[in-house]
N, C-alpha and C positions, 0 to 999 in steps of 0.2 A: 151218755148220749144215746138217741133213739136211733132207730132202723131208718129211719126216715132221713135222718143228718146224714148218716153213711152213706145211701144210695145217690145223695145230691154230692156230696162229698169226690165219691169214687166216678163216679157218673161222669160231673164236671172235669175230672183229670184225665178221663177217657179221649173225652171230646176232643179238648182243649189241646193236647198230643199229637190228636188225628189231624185236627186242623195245622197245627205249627209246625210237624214234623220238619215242613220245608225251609222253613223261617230258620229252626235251629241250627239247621246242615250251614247256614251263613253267618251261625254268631261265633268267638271264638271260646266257646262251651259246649259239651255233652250234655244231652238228655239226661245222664245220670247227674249232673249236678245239679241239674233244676230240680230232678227228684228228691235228691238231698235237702236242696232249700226248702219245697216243699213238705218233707216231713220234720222239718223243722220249725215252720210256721204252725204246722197243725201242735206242736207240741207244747206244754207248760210256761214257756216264753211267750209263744206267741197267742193263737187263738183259745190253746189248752183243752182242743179238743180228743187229743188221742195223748196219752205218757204210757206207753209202753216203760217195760222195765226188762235191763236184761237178765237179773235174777228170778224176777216173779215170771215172767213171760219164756222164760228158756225154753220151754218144750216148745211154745210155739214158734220163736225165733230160727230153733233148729230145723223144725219141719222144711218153714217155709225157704229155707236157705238152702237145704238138699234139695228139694223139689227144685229150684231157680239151677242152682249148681247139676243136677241129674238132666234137666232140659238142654242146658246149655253144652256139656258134654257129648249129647248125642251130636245136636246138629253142627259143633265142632267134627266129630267124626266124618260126619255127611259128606260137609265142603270137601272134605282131602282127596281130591278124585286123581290119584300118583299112586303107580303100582309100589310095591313094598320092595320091591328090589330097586326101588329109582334114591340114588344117590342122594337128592333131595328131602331124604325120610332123617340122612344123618345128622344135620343142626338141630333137631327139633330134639330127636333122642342124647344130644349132646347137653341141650338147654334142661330138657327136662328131669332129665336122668342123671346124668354124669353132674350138670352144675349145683344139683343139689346136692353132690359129694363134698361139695366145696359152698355152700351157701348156710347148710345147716351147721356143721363143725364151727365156720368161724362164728355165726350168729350165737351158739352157746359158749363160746369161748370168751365174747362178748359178755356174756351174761352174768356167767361166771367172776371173770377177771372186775370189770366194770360198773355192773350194777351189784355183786355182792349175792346172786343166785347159786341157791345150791344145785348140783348137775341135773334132777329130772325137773325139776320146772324150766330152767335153762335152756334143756335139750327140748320139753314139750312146745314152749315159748317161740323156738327156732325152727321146730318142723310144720308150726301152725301158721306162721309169719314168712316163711322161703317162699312155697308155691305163689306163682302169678294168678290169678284169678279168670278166669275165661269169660266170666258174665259181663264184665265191662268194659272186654276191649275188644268191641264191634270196629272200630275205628281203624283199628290196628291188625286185624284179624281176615283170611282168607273171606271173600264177599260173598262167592258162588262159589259153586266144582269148578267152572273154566278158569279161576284165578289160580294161576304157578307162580307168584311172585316168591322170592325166597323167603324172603325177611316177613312176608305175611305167612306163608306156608309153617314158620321157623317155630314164628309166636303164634303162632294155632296150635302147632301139634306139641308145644311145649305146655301149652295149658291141659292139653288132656292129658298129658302124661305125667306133668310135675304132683299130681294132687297124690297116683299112686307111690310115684316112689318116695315120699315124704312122710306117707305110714307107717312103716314100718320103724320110723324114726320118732312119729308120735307115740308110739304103742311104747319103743322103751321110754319115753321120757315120764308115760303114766307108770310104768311098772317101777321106777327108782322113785316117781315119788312115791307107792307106795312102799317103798321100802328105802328110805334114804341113805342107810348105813350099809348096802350093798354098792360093793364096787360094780363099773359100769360093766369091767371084763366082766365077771362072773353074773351079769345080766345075758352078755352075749352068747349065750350057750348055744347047742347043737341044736336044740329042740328052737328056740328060738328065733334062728337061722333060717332054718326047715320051713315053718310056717311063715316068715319073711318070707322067701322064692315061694311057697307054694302061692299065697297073697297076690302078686303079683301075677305068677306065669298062669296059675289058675282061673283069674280075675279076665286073662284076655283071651287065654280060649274059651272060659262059656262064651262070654260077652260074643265073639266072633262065631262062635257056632251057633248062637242062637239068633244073630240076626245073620248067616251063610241060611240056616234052616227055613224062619220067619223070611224069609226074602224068594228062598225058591219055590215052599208052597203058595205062598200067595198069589206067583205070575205061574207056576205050574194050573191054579186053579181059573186064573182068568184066561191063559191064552187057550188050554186045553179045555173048560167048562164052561167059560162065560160064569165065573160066579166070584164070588167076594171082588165086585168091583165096587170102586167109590170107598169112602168112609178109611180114607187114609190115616186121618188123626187117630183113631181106635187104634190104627196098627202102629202106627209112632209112638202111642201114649203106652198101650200093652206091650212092646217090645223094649222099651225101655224100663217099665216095672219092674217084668218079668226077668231080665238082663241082671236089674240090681238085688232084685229078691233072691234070686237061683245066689245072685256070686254069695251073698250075704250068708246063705241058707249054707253053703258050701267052706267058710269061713278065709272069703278071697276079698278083694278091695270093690266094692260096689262101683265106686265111680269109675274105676279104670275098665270093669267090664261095660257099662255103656257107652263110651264112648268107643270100644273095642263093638259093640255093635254097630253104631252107627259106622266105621269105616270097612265092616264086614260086608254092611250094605250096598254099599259106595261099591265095592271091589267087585262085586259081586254085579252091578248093572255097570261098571267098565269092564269087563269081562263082554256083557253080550252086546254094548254097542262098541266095541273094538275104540278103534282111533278117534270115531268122529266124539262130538261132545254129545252130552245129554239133550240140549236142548235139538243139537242137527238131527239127531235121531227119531227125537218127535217129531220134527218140522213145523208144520200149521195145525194150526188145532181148530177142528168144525164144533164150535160151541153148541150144536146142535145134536152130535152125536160125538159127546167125549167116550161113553167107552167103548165107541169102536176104537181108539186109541191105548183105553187102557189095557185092551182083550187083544191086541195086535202083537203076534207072536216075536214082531221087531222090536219093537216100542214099551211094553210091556213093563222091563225093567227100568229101563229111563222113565217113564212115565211116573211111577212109584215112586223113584228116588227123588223128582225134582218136585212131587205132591209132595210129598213127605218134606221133605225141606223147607217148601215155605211154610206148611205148619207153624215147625215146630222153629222156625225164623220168629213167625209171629208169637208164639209161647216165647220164646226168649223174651223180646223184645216188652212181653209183660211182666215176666218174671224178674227183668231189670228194675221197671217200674216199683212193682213191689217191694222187691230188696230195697231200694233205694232207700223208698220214702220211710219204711221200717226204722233202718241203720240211722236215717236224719233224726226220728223221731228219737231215738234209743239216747242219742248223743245229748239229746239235752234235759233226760233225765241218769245222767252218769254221777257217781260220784266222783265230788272234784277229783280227790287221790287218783282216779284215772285219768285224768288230763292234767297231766304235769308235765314236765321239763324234762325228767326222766324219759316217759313215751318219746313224747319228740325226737329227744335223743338218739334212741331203737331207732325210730324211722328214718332219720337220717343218717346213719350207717350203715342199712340196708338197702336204701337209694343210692346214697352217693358212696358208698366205698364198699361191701360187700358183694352187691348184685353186679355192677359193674367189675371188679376182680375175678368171678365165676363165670360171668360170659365172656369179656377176654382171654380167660384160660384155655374156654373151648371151642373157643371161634376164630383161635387165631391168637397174635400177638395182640397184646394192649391196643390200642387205637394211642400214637403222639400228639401233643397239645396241638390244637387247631394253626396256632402261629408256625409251627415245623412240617407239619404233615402236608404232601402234595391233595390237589381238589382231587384226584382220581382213589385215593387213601383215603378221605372224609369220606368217601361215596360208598366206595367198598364194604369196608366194615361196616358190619350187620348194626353196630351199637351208633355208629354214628347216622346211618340211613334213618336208624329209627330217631335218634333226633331228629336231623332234618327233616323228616316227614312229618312229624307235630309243628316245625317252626314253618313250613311250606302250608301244612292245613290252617294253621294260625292266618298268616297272610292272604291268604285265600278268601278266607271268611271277610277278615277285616275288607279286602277289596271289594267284594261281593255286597 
């Protein structure tokens, strides 16, 4: 296919988004699935203009998915504007963290038992498959900094968390497959261990020192110099490189250090505008002279954080796009042997009977069948809100 189809190709889906965004917010579908259908269409089925492969195309597959996932991570960070001592931090490190104690174990126990998997594909299989995904649950997901809603707060900061501590779970699952006849004990060694906690604990102080740093030279240089104003994307786009390259370079979890910056940031301008929100601390903004806004020794940090946010909202928001149409595209050049009854399978015990077991463990009791339980109980529980809040958006649309 020539240069010329693409630019009409990507061009046309550009548009066509910008224009519909509104139309979609009222169908009872995501963005991400239209994306889907559409890199479906473009694939070997339909117009057969793009068969991506995900053997042949791996490299670029992974790229493009870090990149999407490394984006999404930071401005997950962004949003969390709640001091670290706020109560509120504890479902999300519960989800993230703890329910993967209990997500990966059964998922390979599964694998094991069920599908007849030896322990490191099993275990790798489990800790690639636990983590929730951050890029496409916009829906679901804290809006802005002024958003404290629990259950959006819960699955935000479970998404940036869940990815690191699922590493370390990955890492043994490659090292038994290479070595199959090693019991799993004698995988988990001291040395092991070590570099587990370092991964992690390591992973969140760069990530946090370097956007505590990247954050205070920047309004150090605008409100004291008047200089490096404007050009916020460079500092979202270089602070999040820099974030995963240092953890990387360092041998700590890339993704948990980005998103450890972006709430570095966050903390860092709730720190100098106190109480009020971000936006009351700007106020009005004289489109005539924005940086006197950005250079204002009040405003300064606020100003920063909510440039930088929409950015890299917008970087999301294409980065979804991309993945999507990729992943559709992918699907319909798979081999069959990957779409079986078996998959399906996975996916339905990790929906319905796994993930639901690991978040009632640590959010509380079970949720009881909808016919026993009081409406004040449906509401409560974190697992049932999040239902009703799909079956409320659902209805919504549909009336709309």
């Amino acid at each position: 296919m020539c240069e010329t189809t693409w630019f009409l190709i990507v061009g046309s889906v550009f548009v066509v988004m910008g224009i519909a965004g509104s139309l979609l917010k009222r169908l009872p579908c995501s963005s991400a699935m239209l994306y889907l259908a559409i890199g479906a269409a473009l694939g070997t089925p339909g117009a057969g203009i793009l068969a991506l492969d995900i053997f042949r195309d791996a490299h670029l597959l992974r790229v493009l998915t870090e990149v999407a996932l490394l984006v999404s991570l930071f401005a997950i960070g962004l949003r969390l504007r709640v001091p670290l001592a706020n109560p509120l931090w504890g479902l999300p490190l519960r989800l993230g963290v703890l329910a993967m104690l209990v997500t990966i174990p059964l998922l390979t126990a599964f694998g094991m038992v069920v599908l007849d998997l030896p322990v490191g594909p099993a275990l790798l299989t489990a800790a690639i498959l636990a983590p929730t995904d951050p890029v496409l649950a916009h829906d679901v997901q804290v809006q802005d900094s002024r958003d404290q809603d629990q259950m959006r707060f819960a699955l935000s900061g479970e998404g940036g968390l869940n990815d690191g501590a699922a590493m370390p779970f990955a890492l043994l699952g490659i090292a038994l497959c290479n070595q199959p006849d090693r019991p799993i004990a004698a995988a988990l060694s001291p040395i092991f261990m070590a570099h587990a906690l370092w991964g992690g604990v390591g992973a969140i102080g760069i990530g946090a020192t370097l956007g505590w740093a990247t954050t205070h030279i920047v309004a150090w240089l605008r409100t004291r110099h008047a200089q490096a104003l404007g050009l916020e994307g460079f500092f979202a786009l270089g602070l999040i490189v820099l974030s995963y390259g240092a953890a990387e370079l360092a041998h700590t979890y890339g993704f948990l250090a980005v998103f450890a910056a972006g709430v570095a940031m966050r903390r860092v301008e709730h720190r100098a505008s106190g109480e009020r929100t971000a936006q009351a601390t700007i106020g009005t903004l004289d489109p005539q002279n924005v940086q006197a806004t950005a250079a204002h020794p009040d405003k300064a940090h606020a100003y920063m954080a909510e440039s930088i946010l929409g950015f890299t909202i917008e970087l999301e928001k294409i980065a979804e796009m991309a993945t999507m149409i990729v992943i559709g595209n992918v699907l319909t050049t798979l081999p069959a042997p990957l779409l079986s009854q078996r998959n399906a399978m996975v996916a339905a015990v990790l929906f319905l009977l796994v993930r639901p077991l690991a978040v009632g463990h640590f959010t509380g009791r079970l949720p009881r069948l909808a016919g026993t339980a009081s409406p004040d109980e449906l509401v409560r529980h974190p697992w049932n809100r999040f239902v009703l809040l799909h079956r409320l958006r659902s209805r919504a649309r549909c009336a709309g």
